[in-house]
C-alpha positions as CSV (number, residue, x, y, z in Angstrom):
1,X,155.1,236.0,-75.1
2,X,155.0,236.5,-78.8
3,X,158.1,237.3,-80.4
4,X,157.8,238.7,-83.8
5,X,160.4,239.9,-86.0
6,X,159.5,243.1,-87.8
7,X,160.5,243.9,-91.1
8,X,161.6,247.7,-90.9
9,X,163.7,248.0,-94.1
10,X,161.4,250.8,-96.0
11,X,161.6,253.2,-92.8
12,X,165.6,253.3,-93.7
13,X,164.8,253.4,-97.9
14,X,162.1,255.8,-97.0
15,X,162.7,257.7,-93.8
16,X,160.1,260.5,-94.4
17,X,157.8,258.4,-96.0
18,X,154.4,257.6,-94.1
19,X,155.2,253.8,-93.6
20,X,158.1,255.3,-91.8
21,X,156.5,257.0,-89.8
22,X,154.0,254.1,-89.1
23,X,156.6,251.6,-88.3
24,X,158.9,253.9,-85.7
25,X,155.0,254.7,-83.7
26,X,154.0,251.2,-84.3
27,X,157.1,250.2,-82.8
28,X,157.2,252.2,-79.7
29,X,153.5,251.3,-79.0
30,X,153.9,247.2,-79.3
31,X,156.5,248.0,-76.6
32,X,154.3,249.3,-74.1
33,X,152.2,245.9,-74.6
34,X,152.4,242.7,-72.3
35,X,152.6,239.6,-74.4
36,X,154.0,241.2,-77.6
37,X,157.9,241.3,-78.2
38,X,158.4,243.2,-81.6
39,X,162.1,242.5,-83.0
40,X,163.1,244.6,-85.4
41,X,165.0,243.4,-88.6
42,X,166.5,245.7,-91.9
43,X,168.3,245.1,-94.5
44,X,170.9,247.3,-94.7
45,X,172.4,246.7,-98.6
46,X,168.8,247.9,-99.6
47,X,170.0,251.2,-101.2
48,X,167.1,254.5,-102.0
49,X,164.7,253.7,-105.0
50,X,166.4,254.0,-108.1
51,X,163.8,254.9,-110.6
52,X,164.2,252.4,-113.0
53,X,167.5,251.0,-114.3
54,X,170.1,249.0,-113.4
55,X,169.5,250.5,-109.8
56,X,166.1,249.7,-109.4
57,X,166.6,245.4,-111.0
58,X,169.8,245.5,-108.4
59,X,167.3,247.5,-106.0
60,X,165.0,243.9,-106.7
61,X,167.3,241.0,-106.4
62,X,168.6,243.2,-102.5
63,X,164.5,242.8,-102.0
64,X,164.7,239.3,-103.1
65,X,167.8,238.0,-101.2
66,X,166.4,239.6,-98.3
67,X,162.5,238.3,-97.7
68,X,163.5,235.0,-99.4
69,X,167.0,233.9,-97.7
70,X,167.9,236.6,-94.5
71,X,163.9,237.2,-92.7
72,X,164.1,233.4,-92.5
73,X,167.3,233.1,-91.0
74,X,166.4,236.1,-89.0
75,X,163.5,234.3,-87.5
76,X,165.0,231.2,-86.4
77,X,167.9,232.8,-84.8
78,X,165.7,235.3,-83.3
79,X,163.1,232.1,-82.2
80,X,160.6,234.6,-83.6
81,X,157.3,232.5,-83.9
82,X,156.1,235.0,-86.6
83,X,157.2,237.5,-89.5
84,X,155.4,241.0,-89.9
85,X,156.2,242.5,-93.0
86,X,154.9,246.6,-93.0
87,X,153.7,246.4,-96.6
88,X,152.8,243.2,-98.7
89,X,155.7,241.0,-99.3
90,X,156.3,237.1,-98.9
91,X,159.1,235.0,-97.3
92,X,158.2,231.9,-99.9
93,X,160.8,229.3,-98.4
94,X,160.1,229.4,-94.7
95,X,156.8,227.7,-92.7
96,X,156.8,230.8,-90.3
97,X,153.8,232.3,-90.2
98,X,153.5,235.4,-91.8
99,X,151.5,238.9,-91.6
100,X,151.4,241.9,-94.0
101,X,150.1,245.6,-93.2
102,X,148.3,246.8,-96.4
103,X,148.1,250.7,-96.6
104,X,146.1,251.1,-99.7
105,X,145.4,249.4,-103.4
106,X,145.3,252.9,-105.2
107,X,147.3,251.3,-107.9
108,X,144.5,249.0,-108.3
109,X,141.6,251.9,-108.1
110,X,143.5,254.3,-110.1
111,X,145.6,252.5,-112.3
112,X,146.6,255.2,-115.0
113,X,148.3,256.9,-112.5
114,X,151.3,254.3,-112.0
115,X,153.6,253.5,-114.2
116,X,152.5,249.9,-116.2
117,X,155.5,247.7,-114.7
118,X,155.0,248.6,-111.0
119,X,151.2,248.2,-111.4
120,X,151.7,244.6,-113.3
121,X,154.4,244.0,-110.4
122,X,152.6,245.3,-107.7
123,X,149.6,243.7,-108.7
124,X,151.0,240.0,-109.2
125,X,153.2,240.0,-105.7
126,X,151.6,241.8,-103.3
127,X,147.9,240.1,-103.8
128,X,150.0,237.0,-103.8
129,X,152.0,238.0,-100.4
130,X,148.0,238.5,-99.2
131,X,146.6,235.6,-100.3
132,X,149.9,233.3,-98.5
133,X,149.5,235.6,-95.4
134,X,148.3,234.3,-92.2
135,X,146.9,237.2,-91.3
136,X,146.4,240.9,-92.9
137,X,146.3,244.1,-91.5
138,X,144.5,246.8,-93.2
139,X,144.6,250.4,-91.7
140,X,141.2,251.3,-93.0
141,X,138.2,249.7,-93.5
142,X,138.7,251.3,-97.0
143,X,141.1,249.3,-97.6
144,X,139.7,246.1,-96.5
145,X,137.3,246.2,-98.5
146,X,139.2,247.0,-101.7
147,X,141.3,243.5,-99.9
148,X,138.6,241.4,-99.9
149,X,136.6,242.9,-103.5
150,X,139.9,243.2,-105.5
151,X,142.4,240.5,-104.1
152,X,139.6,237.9,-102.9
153,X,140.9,237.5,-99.3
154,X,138.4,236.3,-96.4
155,X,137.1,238.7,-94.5
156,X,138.2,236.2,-91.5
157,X,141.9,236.8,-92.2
158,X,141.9,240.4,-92.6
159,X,142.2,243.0,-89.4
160,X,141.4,246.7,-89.1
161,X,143.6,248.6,-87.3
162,X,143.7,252.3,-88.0
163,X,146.6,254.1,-87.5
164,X,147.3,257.2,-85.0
165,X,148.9,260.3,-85.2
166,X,151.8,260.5,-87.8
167,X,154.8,262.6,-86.3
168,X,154.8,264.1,-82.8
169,X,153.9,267.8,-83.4
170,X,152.3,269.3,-80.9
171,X,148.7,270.7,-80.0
172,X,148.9,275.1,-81.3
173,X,146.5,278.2,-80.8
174,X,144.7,278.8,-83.5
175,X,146.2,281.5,-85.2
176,X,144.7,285.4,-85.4
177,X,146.2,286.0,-88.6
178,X,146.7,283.0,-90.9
179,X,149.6,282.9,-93.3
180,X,149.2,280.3,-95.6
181,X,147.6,276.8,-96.8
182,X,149.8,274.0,-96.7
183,X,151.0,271.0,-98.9
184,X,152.5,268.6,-97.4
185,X,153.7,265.6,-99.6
186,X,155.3,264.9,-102.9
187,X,154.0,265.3,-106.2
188,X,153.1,261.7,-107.2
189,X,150.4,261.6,-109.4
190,X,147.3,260.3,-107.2
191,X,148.2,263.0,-104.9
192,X,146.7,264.9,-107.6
193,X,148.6,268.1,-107.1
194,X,148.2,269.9,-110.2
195,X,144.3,269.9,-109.0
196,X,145.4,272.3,-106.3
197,X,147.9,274.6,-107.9
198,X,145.0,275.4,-110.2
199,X,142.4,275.6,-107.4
200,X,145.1,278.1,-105.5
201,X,145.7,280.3,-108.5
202,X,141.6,281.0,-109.0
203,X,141.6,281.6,-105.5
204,X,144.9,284.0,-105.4
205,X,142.6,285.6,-108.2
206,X,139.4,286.0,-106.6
207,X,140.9,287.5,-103.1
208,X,142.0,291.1,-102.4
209,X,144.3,289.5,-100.0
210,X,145.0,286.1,-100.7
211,X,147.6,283.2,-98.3
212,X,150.2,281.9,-99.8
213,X,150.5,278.2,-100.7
214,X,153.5,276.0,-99.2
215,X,154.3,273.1,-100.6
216,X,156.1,271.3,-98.0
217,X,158.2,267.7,-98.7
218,X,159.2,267.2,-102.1
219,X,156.6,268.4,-104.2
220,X,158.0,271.4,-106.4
221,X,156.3,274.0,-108.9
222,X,156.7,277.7,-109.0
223,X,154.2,280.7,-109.3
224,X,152.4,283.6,-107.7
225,X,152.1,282.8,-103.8
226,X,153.9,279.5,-104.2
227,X,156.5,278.9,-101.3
228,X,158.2,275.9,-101.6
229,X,159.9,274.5,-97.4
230,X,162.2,271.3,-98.6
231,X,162.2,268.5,-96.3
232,X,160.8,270.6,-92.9
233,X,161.8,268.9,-89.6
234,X,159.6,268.1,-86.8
235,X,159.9,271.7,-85.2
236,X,159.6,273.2,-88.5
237,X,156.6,270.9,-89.8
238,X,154.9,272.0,-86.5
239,X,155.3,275.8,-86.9
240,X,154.2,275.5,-90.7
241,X,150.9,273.8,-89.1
242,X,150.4,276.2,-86.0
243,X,150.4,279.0,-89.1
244,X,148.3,277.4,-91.7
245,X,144.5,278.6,-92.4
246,X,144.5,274.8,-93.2
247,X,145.9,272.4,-94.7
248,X,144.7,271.1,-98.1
249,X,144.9,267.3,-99.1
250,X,144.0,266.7,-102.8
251,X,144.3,263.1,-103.0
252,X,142.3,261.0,-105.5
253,X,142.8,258.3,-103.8
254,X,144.1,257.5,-100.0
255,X,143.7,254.6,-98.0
256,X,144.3,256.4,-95.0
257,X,144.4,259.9,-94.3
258,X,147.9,259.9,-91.8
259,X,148.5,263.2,-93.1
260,X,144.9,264.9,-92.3
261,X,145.3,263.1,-88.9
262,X,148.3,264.6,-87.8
263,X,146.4,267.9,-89.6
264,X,143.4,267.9,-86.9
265,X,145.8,266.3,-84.6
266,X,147.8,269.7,-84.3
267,X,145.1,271.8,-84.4
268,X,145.0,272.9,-88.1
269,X,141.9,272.6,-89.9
270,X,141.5,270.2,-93.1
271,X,140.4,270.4,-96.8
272,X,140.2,267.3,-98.2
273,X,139.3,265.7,-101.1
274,X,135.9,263.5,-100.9
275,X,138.0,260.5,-101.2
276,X,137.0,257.5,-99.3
277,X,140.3,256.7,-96.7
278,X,139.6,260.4,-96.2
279,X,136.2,260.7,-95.6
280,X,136.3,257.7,-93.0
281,X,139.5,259.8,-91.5
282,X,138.0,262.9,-91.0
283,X,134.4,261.6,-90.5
284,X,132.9,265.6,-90.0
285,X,136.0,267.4,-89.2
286,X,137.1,268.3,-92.6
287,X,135.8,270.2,-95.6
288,X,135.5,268.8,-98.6
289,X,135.8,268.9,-101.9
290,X,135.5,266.9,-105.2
291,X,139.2,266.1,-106.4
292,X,138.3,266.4,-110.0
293,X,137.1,270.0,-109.4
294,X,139.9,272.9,-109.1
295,X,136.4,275.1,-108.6
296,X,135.6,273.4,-105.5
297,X,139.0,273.8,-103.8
298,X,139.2,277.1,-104.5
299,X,136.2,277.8,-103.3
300,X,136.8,275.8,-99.9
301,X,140.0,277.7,-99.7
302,X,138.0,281.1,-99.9
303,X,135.8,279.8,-97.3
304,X,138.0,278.7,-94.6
305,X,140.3,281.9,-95.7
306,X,137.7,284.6,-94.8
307,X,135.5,282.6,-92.1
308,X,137.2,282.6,-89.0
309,X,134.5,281.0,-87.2
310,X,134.6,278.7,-90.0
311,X,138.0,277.9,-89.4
312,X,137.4,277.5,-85.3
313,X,134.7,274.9,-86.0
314,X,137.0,272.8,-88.4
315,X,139.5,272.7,-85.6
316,X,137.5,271.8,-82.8
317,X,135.8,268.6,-84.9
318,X,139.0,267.8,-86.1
319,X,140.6,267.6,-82.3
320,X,137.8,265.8,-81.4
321,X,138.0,263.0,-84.6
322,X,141.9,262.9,-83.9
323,X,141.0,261.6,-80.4
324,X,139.3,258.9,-81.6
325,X,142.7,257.3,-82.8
326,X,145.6,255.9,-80.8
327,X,148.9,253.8,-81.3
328,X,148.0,252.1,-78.5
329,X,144.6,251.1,-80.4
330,X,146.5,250.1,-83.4
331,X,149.2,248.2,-81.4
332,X,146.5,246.2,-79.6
333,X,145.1,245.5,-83.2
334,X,147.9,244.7,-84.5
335,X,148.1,242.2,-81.1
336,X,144.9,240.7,-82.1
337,X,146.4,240.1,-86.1
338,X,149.4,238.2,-84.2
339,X,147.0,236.1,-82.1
340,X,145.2,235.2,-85.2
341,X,148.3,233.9,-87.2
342,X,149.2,232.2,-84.7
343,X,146.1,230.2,-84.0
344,X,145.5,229.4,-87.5
């Protein structure tokens, strides 16, 4: 049996975050495994980001205390043969091995869209926590290949295991009568959100009857046809997606498409940016678009708007390319990453 002791601090920082969301299905999936005993571990002093400050240095030294002085001590008194932090990070003082989960190096592909101190931090300690890492689990083979180009890591100590389904939503009818497109996400930059407010207004102004646009999470701005649904719950989040023409992903930059999933997952067909996490997450179940061009969202929105067979097509591909992904999968991936620590 391989007892491992799970880092799952950020799903209590973050609880609506996708790494979140990752960590409570990785979770239950490594429990239906033989051979696998996942302990989980947070730190409960680690208060919400701060956004700079005195909150975010104290924020730092919680971080510090934690992966340096308590994982360790977590470890041993757990007899946990291995340490699995969810996103790069580095217990420096202890000889347990150790294994990260890298999501995506968009800070590294698009760095004028983070601020200069996280990129120089982000970029100094978390190729570090790769390089130190037994193993490394990338979600995408996206991403492991930004791993091995950017951050030099062997291709022998890196594993892919994609992710499944974000939250549990439910499968929907497609709907007779579409009532909107759907955000769903926060306004950080790479999400490239003012691409799609643009986008939606040429296509509110080109359409004798045009959807509306909700912006659902934390993403905010206001205008014609702009609904804004804070924070939806599961039962909400579901009803938003059973009524959506489709959901519209702008992304410059993903290194895997969780949201789209759980998109074609439910049901609800996907515009997407020709990024490439989201190209190898839809495969040919979405539409896409160029995320520099508001032109062709709007036009993509028109289309799957006033097409209806258009819109049945994208849903059937998408069920289909959502089937091709599992928890299970990932958890037996993430197995394999274990085994591989362990052996070297």
């Amino acid at each position: 049996m391989t007892r491992v002791l799970l880092d799952t601090t950020y799903a209590r920082r973050a609880p609506r975050s996708g790494t979140a969301v990752y960590l409570e299905r990785l979770q239950d999936a490594l429990a239906g495994l033989d051979g696998v005993d996942a302990v989980p571990a947070a730190n409960r002093r680690r208060r919400a980001p701060a956004g700079g400050g005195l909150g975010s240095v104290r924020n730092l030294l919680s971080d510090a205390w934690w992966t340096t002085l308590q994982l360790p001590r977590l470890a041993r008194r757990a007899n946990a043969g291995l340490i699995h932090h969810p996103l790069p990070a580095r217990a420096p003082l202890t000889r347990t091995p150790q294994v990260i989960t890298v999501h995506d190096l968009s800070f590294e592909r698009l760095p004028e869209q983070f601020d200069p101190r996280y990129r120089a931090y982000a970029r100094r300690a978390h190729r570090d926590a790769a390089r130190h890492a037994a193993a490394v689990i990338c979600v995408s083979e996206t991403t492991a290949a930004d791993v091995r180009e950017l951050w030099q890591v062997p291709a022998g100590k890196i594993v892919v295991a994609p992710l499944g389904p974000g939250q549990r939503l439910g499968r929907h009818d497609p709907p007779d009568h579409p009532r909107h497109f759907l955000y769903l996400g926060d306004a950080e930059p790479r999400k490239n959100l003012g691409t799609l407010l643009t986008a939606y207004q040429q296509y509110r102004a080109a359409s004798d009857q045009p959807l509306e646009l909700v912006l659902a999470g934390s993403a905010r701005a206001h205008g014609p046809g702009i609904r804004i649904e804070s924070a939806p719950d599961a039962g909400r989040l579901s009803r938003l997606f059973a009524e959506a023409a489709a959901l519209v992903h702008p992304s410059l930059y993903e290194g895997f498409g969780l949201t789209v999933l759980e998109s074609m997952d439910s049901g609800t067909p996907v515009i997407a940016a020709r990024s490439p996490g989201l190209v190898e997450t839809c495969g040919n179940a979405a539409q896409f678009a160029d995320p520099r061009s508001p032109d062709a969202f709007a036009d993509a929105m028109s289309d799957v708007a006033r097409d209806p067979a258009l819109r049945i097509r994208l849903r059937e591909r998408g069920i289909a390319r959502a089937g091709e992904f599992s928890w299970s999968r990932c958890a037996h991936r993430h197995a394999d990453a274990y085994s591989l620590a362990l052996d070297g």
